[in-house]
C-alpha positions as CSV (number, residue, x, y, z in Angstrom):
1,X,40.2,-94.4,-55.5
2,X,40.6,-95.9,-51.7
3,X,40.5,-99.5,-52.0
4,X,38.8,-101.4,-48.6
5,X,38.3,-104.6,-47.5
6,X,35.8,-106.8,-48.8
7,X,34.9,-110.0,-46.7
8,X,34.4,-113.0,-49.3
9,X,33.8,-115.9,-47.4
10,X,33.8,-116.6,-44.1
11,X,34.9,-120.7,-42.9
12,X,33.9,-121.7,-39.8
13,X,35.8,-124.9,-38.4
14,X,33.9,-127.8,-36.6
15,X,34.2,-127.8,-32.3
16,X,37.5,-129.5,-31.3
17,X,39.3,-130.0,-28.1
18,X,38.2,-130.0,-24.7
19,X,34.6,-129.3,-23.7
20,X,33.2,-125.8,-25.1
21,X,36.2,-124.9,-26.8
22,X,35.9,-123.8,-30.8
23,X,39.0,-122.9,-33.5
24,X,39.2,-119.7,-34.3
25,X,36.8,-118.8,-37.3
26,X,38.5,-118.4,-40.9
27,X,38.0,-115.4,-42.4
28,X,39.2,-115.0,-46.1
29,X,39.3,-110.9,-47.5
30,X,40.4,-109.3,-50.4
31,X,40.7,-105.7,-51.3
32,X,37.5,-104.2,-53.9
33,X,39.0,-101.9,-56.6
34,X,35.7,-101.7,-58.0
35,X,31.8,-101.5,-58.6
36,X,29.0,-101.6,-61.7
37,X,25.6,-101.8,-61.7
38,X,23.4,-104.1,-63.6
39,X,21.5,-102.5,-65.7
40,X,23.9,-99.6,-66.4
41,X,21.2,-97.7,-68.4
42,X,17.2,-98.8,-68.4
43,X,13.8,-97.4,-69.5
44,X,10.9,-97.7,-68.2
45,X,7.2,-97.3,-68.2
46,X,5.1,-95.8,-66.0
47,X,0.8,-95.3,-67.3
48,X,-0.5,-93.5,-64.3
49,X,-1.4,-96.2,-62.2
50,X,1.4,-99.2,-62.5
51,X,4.9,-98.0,-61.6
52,X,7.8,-99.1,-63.8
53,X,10.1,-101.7,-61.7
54,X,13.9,-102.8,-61.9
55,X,16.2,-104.4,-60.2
56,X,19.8,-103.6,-59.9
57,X,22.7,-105.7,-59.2
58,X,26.0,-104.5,-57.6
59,X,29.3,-106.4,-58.9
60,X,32.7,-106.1,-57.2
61,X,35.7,-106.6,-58.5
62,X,38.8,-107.5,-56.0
63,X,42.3,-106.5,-56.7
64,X,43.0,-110.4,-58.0
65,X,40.7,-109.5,-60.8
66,X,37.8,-111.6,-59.4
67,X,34.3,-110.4,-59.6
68,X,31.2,-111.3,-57.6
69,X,28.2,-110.0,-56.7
70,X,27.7,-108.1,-53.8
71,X,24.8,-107.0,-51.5
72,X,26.9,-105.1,-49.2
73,X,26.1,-101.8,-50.6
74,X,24.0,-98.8,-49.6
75,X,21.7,-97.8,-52.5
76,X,20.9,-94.2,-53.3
77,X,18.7,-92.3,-56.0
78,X,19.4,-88.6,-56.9
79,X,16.2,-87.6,-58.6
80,X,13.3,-88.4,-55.8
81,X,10.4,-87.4,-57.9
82,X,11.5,-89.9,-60.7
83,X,11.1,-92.9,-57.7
84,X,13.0,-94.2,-55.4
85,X,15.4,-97.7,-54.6
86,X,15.2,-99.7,-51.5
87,X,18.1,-101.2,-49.4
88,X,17.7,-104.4,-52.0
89,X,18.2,-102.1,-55.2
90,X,14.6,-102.4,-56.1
91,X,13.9,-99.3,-58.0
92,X,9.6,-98.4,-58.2
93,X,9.1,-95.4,-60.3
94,X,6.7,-92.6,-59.7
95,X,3.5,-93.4,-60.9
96,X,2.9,-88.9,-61.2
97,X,5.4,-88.2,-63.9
98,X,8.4,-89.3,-65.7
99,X,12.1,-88.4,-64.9
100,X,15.5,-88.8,-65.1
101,X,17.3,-90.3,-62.6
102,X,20.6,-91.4,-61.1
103,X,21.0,-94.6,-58.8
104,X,23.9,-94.9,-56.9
105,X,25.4,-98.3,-55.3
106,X,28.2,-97.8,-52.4
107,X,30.6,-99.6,-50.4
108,X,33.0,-97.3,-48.4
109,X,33.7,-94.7,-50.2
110,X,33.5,-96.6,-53.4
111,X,30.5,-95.9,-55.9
112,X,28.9,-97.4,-59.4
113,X,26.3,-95.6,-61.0
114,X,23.0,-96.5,-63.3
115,X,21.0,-94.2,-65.4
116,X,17.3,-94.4,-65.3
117,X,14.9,-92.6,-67.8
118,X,11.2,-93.2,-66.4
119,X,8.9,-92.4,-69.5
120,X,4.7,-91.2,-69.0
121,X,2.9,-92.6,-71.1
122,X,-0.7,-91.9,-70.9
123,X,-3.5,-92.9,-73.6
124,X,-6.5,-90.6,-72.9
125,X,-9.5,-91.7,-74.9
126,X,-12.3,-88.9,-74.5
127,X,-15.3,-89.0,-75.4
128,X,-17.3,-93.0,-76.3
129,X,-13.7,-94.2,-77.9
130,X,-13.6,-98.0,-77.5
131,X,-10.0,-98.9,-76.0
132,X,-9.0,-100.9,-79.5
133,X,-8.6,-97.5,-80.9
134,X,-5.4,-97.5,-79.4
135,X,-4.3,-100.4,-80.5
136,X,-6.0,-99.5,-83.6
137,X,-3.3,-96.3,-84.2
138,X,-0.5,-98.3,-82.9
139,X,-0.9,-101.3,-85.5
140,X,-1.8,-98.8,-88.3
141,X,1.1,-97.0,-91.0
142,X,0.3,-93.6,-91.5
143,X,1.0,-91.9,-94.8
144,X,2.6,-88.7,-94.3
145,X,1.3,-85.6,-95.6
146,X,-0.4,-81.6,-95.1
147,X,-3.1,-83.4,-93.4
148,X,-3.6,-83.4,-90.4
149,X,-2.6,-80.0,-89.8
150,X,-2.3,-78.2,-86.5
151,X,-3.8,-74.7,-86.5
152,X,-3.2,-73.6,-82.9
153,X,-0.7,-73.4,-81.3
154,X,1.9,-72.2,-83.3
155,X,5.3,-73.6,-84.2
156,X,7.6,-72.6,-81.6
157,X,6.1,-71.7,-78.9
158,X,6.6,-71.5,-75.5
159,X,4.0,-72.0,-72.6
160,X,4.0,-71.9,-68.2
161,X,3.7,-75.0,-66.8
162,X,1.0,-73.8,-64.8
163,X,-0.8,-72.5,-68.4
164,X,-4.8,-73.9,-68.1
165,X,-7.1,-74.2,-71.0
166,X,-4.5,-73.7,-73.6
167,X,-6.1,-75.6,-77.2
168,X,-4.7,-77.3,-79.8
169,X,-6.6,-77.4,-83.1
170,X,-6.4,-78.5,-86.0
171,X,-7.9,-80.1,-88.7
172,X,-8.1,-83.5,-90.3
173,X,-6.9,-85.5,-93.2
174,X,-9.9,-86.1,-95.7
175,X,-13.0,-88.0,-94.4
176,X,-11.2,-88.5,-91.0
177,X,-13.6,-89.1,-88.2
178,X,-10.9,-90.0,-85.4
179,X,-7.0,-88.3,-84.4
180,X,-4.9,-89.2,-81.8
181,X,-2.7,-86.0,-80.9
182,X,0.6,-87.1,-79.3
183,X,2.7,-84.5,-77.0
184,X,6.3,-86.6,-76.5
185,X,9.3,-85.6,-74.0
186,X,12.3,-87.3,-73.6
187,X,10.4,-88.3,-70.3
188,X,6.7,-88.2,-71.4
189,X,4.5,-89.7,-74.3
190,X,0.9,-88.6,-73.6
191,X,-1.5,-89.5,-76.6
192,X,-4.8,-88.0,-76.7
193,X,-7.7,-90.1,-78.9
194,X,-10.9,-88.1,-80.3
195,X,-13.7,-87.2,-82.9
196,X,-13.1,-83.8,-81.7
197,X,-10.5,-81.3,-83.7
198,X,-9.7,-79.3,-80.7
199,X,-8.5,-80.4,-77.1
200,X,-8.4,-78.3,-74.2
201,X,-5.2,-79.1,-71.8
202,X,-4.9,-78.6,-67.9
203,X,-2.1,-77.7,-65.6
204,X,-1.9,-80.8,-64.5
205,X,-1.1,-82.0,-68.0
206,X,1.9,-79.5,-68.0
207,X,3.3,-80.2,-64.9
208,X,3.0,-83.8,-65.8
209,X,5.3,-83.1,-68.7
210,X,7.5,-80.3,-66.8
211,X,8.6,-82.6,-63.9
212,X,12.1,-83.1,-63.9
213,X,12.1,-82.4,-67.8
214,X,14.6,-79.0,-67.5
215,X,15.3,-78.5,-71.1
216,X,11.2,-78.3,-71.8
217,X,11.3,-79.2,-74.7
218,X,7.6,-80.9,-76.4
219,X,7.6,-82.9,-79.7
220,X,3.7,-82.5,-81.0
221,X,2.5,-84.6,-83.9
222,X,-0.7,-85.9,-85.1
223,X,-2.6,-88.2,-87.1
224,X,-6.2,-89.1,-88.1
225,X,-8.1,-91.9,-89.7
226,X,-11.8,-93.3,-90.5
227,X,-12.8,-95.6,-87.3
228,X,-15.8,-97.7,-87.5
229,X,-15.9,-98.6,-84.0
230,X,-13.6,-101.8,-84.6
231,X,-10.9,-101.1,-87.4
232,X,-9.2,-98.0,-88.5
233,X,-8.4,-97.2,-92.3
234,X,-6.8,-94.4,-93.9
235,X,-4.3,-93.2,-91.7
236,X,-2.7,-90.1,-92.3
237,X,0.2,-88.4,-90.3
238,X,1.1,-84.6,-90.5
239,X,3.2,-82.1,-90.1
240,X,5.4,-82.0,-86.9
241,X,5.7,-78.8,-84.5
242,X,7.6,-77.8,-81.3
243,X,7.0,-76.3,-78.3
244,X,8.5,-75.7,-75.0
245,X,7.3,-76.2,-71.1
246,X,9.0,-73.4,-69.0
247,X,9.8,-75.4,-65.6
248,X,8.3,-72.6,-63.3
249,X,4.7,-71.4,-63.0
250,X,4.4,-67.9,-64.2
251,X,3.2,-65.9,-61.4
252,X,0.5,-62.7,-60.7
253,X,-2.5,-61.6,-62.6
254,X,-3.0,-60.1,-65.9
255,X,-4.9,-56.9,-65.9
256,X,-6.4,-55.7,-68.9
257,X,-9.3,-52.9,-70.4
258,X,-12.4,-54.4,-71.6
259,X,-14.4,-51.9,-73.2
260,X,-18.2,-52.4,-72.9
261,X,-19.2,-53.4,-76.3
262,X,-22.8,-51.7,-75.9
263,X,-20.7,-48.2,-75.4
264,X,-19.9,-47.8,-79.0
265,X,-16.4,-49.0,-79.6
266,X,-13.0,-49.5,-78.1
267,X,-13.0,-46.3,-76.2
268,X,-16.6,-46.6,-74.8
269,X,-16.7,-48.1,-70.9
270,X,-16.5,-50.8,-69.4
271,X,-14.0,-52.5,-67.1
272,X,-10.7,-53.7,-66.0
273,X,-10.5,-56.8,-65.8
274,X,-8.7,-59.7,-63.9
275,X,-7.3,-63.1,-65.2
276,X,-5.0,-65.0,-62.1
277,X,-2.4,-66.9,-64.2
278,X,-3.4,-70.3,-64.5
279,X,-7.4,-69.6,-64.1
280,X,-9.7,-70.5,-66.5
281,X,-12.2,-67.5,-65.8
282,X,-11.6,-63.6,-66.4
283,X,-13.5,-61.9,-63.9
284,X,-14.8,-57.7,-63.4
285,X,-11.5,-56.3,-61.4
286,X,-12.9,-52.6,-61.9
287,X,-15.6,-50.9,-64.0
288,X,-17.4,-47.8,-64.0
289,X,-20.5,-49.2,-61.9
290,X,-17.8,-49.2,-59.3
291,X,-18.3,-45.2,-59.5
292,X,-21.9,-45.2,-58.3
293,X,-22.4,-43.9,-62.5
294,X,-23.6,-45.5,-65.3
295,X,-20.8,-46.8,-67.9
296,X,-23.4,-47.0,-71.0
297,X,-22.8,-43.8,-72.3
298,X,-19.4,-44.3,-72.3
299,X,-18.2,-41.8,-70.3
300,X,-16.2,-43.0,-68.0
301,X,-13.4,-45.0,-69.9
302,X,-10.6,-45.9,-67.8
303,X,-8.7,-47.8,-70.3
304,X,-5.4,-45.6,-68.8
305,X,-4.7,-47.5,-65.6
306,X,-1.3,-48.4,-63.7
307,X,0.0,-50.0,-61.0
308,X,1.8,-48.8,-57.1
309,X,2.3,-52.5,-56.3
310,X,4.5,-51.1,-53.1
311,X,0.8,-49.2,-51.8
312,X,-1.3,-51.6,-53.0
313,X,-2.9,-49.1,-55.4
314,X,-4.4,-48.8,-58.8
315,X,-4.3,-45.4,-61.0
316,X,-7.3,-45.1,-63.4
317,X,-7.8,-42.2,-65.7
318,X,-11.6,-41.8,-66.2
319,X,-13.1,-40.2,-69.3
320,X,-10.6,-41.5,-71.5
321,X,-7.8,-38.9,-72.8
322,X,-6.6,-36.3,-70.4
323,X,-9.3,-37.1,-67.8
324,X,-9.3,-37.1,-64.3
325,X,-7.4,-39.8,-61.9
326,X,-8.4,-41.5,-59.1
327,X,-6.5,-44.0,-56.6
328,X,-7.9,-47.3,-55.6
329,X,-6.6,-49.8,-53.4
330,X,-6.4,-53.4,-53.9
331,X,-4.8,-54.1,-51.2
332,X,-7.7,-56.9,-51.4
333,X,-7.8,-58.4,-54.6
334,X,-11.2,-59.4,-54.5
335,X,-12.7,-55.8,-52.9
336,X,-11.0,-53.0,-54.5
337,X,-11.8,-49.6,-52.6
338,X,-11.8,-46.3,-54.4
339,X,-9.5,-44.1,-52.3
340,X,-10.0,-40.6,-53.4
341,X,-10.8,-38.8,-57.0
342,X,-8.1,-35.9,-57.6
343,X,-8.4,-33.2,-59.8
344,X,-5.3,-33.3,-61.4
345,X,-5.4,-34.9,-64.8
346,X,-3.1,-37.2,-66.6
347,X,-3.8,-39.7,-69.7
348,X,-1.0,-42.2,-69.0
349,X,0.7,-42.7,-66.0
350,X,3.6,-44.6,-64.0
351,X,4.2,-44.9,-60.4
352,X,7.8,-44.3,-58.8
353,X,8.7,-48.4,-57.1
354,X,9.0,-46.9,-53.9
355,X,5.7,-45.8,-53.9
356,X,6.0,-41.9,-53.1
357,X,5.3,-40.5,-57.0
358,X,3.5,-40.5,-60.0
359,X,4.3,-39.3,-63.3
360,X,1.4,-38.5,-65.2
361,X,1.2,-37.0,-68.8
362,X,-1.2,-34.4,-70.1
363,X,-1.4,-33.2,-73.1
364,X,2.2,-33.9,-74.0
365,X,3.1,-32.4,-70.6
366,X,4.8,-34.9,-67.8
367,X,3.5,-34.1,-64.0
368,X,5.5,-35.4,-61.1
369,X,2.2,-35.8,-58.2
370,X,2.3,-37.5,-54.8
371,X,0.4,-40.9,-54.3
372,X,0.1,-39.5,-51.0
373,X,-2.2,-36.9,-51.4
374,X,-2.5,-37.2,-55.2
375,X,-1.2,-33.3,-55.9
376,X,1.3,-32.1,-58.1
377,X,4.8,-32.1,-57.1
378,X,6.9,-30.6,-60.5
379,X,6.9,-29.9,-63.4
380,X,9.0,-32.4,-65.6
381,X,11.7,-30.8,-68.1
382,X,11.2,-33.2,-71.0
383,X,12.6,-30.5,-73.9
384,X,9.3,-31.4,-75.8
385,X,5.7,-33.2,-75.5
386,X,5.8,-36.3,-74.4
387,X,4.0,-39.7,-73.4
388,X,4.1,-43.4,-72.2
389,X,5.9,-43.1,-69.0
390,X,7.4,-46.3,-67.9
391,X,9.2,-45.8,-64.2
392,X,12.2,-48.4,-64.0
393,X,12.3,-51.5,-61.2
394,X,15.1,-49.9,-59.4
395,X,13.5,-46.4,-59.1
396,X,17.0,-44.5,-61.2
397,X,14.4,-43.1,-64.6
398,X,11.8,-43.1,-66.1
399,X,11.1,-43.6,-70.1
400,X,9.2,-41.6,-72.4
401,X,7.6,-41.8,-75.7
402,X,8.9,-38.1,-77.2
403,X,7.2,-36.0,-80.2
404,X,7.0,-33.5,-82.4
405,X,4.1,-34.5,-84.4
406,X,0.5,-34.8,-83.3
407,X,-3.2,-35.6,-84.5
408,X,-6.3,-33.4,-82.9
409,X,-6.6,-32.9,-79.2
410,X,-6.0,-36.5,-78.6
411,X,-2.3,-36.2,-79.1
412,X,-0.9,-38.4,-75.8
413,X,-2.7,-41.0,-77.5
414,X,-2.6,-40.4,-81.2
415,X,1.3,-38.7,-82.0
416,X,3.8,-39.4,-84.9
417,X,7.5,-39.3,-84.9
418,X,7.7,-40.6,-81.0
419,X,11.4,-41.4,-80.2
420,X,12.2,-43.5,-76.6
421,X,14.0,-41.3,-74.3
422,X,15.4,-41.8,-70.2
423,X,15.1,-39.2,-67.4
424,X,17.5,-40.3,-64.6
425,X,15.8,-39.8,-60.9
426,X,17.6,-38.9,-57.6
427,X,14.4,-39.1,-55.6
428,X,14.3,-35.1,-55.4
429,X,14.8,-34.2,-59.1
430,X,14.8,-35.6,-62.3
431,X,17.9,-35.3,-64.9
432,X,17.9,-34.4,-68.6
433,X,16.5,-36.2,-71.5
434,X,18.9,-38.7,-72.4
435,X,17.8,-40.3,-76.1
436,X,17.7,-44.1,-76.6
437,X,16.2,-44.4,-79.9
438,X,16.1,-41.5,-81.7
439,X,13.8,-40.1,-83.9
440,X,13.5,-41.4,-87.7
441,X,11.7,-40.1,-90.7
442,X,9.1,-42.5,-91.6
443,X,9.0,-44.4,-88.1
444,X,7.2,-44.2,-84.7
445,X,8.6,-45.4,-81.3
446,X,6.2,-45.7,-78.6
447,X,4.8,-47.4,-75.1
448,X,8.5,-48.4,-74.0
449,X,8.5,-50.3,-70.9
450,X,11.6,-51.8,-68.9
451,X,11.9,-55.4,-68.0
452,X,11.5,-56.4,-64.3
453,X,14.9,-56.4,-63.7
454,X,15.4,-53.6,-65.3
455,X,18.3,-54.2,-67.7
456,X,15.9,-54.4,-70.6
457,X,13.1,-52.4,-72.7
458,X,10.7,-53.3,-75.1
459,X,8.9,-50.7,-77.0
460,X,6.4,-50.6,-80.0
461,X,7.8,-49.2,-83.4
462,X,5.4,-48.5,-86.8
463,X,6.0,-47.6,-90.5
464,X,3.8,-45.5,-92.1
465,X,0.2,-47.3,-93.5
466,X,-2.9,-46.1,-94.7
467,X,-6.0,-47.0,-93.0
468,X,-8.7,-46.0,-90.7
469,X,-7.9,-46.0,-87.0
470,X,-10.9,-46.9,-84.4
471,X,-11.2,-42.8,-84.2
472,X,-12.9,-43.2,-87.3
473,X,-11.0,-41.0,-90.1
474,X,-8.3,-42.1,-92.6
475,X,-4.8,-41.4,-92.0
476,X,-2.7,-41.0,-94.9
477,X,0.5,-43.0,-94.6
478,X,0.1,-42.6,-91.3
479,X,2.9,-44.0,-87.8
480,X,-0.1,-43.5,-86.0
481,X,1.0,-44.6,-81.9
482,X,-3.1,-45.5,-81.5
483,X,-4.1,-48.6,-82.9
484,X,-1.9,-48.7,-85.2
485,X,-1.9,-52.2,-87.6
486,X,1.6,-52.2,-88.5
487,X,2.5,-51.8,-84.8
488,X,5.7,-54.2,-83.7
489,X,7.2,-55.1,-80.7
490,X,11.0,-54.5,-80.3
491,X,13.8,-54.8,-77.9
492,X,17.0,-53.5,-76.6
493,X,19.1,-53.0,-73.7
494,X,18.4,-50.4,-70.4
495,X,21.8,-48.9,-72.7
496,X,19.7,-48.5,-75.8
497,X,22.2,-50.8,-77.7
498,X,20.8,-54.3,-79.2
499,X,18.3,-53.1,-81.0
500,X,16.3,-56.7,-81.7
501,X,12.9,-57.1,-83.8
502,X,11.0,-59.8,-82.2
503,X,10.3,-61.5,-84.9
504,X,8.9,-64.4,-83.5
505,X,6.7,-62.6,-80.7
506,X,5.6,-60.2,-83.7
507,X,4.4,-63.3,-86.1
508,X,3.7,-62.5,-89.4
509,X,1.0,-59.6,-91.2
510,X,-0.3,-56.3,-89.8
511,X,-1.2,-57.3,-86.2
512,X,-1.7,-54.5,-84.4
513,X,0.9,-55.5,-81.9
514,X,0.9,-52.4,-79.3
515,X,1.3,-52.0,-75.8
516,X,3.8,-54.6,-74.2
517,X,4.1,-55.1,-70.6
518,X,6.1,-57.5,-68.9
519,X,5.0,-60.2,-66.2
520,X,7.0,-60.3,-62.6
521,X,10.5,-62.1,-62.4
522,X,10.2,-65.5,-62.3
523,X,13.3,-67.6,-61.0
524,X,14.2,-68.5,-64.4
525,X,15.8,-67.1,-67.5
526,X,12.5,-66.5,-69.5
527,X,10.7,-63.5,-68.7
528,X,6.9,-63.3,-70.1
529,X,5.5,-60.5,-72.0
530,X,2.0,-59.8,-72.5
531,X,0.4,-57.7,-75.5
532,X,-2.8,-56.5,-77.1
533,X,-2.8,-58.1,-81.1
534,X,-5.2,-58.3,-83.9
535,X,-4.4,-62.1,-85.0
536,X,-6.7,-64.4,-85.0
537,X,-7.2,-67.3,-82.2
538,X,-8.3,-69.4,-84.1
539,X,-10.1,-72.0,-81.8
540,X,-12.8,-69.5,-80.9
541,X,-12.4,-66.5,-83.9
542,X,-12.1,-63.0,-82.0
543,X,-13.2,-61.4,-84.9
544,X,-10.2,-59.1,-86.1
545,X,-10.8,-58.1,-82.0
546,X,-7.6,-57.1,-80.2
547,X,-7.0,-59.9,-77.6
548,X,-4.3,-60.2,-75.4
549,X,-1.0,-62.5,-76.2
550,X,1.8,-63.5,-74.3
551,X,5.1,-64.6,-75.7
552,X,8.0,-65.6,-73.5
553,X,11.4,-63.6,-73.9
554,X,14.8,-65.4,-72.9
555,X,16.9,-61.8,-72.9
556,X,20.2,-63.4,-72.7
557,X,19.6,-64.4,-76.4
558,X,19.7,-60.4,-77.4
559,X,23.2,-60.0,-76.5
560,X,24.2,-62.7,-78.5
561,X,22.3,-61.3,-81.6
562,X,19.4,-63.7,-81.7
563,X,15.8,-62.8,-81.6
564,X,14.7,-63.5,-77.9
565,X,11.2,-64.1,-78.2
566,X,9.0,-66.9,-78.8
567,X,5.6,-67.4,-80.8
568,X,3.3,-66.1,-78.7
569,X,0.3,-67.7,-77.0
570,X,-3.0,-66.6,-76.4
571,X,-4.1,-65.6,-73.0
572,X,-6.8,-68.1,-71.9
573,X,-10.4,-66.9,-70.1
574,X,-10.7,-63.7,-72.1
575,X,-14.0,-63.1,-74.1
576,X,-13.2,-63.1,-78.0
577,X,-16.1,-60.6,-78.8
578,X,-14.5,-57.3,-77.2
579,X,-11.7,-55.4,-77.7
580,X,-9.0,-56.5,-74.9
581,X,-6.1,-53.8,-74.7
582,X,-4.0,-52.0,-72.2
583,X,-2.9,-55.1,-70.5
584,X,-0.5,-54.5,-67.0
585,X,0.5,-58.2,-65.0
586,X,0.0,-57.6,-61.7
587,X,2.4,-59.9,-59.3
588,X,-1.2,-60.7,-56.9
């Protein structure tokens, strides 16, 4: 390191001589080999309103060995949202969020450093909670136990920072009236007080805790007790949980079939509707009424839709299985446009990313048409029926669901024995089948979809079960791709190597977990993937109703052999008493 000068003290002698003449001033220097900071490492505090303050001290030592403090310095932070340091080395924190934060003290080219942790701390009483109650909790020693018990969210779980009206719930030791909930980062203790056993959060909340907190990373406990208005007794803490704040918003809408409950069931009509990430209200994207016809009689189910995000444009298939299509643009979120009704049927469909094609399937028959004009184009060569198209990000194939084994005349909805094959596309013709999971005895592979970059697909797999499907008749050990309860969601590369379960995504019990689609590419290394499942939400019971989940999937962790996924969240703003399915994310 470059030593420099450092001026200690400066002597000035008294006048001498003749009139107006001075000595020369003294000056005494050394050469600094050094600097540190006082304090080297500090905590503070910050409750919303008073900022935490420090400060610092810069110490130089000279190459004699001596040490003194300095002010000559220039003082420096490196994480601006944490607070910042004046030309004194005062250091005010934020008063927004808590951070992590480097301060830096220089003198030519010479530099000491400090390491500052700003902690949040937030006590929200809600409700007529007298302030003692905090006081109250702090004073008190809980006896650990079952109880309390969180009941929602799940362990492990992995949320958007800009994720509204996500719940916890849970519920209370014996004869508890009051629970304070506490969410800690190494940056942020917020403690929530109430007579409530549920508590609603806000995006605000999670970007309070993202900020400058990388790693995510949310320590949730919780404890309850009999209050009395002035003294707290019977304090019991319980179980522990994790979860993680991804750093970045997730982005786009989530589009999803509601089916109009009055129609008779999950194929009757109804609408497509809209959730904007991060609102806290679904709202009617597309229904039949939109048709200038009626949608009571149910005959006009467009459960079937897709995406041209290139064109602005949505696909809907009306009249449920191998019905018409139409094209509507949405170039205008909030006014949709029907473009034009074309003959041509398909059941599902996927558009090509450049927006010039769509494949459609028809009774186990695959249709290149034009988004143009909507007509056919060709005739795919599939070497068998076939259904779920999935066109990739970069436009190169398109996936299939492929089968052998089919129920009625609903079969590109209801087959058995699917297996996931690729067509390669050179934007004239389309290549041969190329198998990526093959076909088993006693297993179904279904609805694969790739990732938004593309070098991933997840797809849904069954094993045979008894039961009776929506359609209304038994199935005998049955792979059923149509509503299927065993239904799982699983992973591998673009390849088709990596085969990975996703265990956590899945959770535990027939769930019905079916038809996976993937949000747009965040800049980050999680990737979110929404699905339709049977569990139960249980802050506001659905019923047994499909609803729609999201889980968040870090894909790097499937090449090392881990399962990617992470317990999976439910998607707030839907409406727990219909049948929510078919979801697409939409990047608007």
């Amino acid at each position: 390191m470059r030593a420099s000068m450092l001026f200690l003290s400066v002597c000035l002698v008294a006048c001498g001589g003749s009139e107006g003449q001075k000595e020369d001033a003294e000056v005494v220097t050394s050469e600094l080999v050094s600097l540190r900071i006082e304090p080297a490492e500090v905590t503070l505090q910050t409750d919303g309103e008073l900022p935490g303050v420090i400060q610092f001290v810069a110490f130089a030592t000279t190459d004699g060995g001596e040490e003194v403090e300095t002010d000559m310095v220039s003082w420096a932070v490196s994480n601006l949202s944490a607070g910042d340091v004046d030309t004194a080395g005062r250091f005010e924190s934020s008063v927004l969020n808590g951070g992590i934060t480097t301060v830096t003290a220089t003198h030519i080219g010479i530099e000491a450093t400090a390491t500052i942790t700003v902690v949040y701390r937030q006590d929200l009483l809600l409700g007529e909670l007298a302030a003692g109650v905090v006081e109250a909790f702090d004073a008190s020693s809980a006896i650990a136990g079952d109880y309390p018990a969180v009941s929602y969210p799940h362990d492990g779980v992995t949320v958007p920072r800009n994720l509204n009206g996500l719940a916890f719930g849970w519920t209370p030791s014996a004869d508890a009236t009051v629970s304070r909930l506490r969410l800690q980062s190494g940056i942020t203790d917020m403690r929530v007080y109430t007579e409530s056993v549920e508590w609603f959060t806000t995006a605000d909340v999670w970007a309070t805790i993202a900020a400058a907190n990388t790693e995510g990373l949310v320590k949730i406990s919780i404890e309850s007790g009999q209050w009395n208005g002035t003294s707290l007794s019977n304090v019991a803490s319980g179980p522990g949980m994790e979860m993680t704040v991804n750093r970045l918003d997730a982005r786009g809408s989530v589009l999803y079939w509601e089916p109009d409950p009055s129609a008779g069931g999950g194929m009757g009509a109804g609408s497509i509707m809209r959730i904007p990430f991060g609102s806290m209200e679904a709202e009617v994207f597309w229904s039949a009424d939109d048709l200038g016809t009626s949608s009571s009689d149910g005959s006009n189910c467009m459960g079937c839709h897709s995406l041209s995000e290139t064109n602005d444009q949505m696909i809907i298939t009306h009249n449920g299985v191998n019905g018409q299509f139409s094209i509507v643009d949405i170039s205008d979120p909030d006014n949709p446009q029907m473009e034009r009704l074309k003959p041509g049927r398909a059941t599902f469909h996927s558009a090509s990313p450049d927006g010039r094609f769509l494949v459609g399937v028809n009774e186990g028959q695959a249709t290149l048409y034009s988004l143009f004009d909507g007509g056919p184009v060709q005739t795919l060569n599939t070497d068998g029926l076939v259904s779920h198209p999935d066109w990739s990000p970069d436009g190169g194939s398109v996936l299939f669901a492929r089968y052998t084994s089919e129920f009625g005349t609903d079969h590109d909805l209801e087959f058995e024995t699917g297996e996931i094959i690729q067509l390669s596309w050179d934007g004239s013709s389309f290549g041969p089948p190329e198998i990526l999971v093959p076909r088993e005895a006693d297993r179904n592979n279904f609805y694969p979809a790739y990732s938004p970059d593309g070098a991933y697909i997840v797809f849904n797999r069954s094993e045979p079960r008894t039961w009776v499907p929506p359609s209304g008749h038994t199935k005998e050990n049955s792979t059923s791709s149509y509503a299927h309860p065993a239904a799982e969601l699983w992973l591998m590369t673009r390849e088709g190597t990596h085969l990975t379960r996703l265990d956590a995504a899945n959770g535990e019990g027939d769930l019905q977990n079916s038809y996976p689609k993937w949000g747009p590419l965040p800049d980050d290394d999680v990737l979110w993937l929404a699905f339709s499942s049977k569990r139960t939400y249980a802050i506001d019971p659905s019923g047994g109703k499909p609803q729609v989940w999201v889980s968040a999937i870090d894909p790097a962790l499937i090449l090392e052999g881990e399962d990617p996924s992470s317990t999976a969240f439910w998607l707030p703003a839907q409406n727990t008493d219909t049948d929510n399915h078919a979801s697409i994310w939409w990047s608007k």
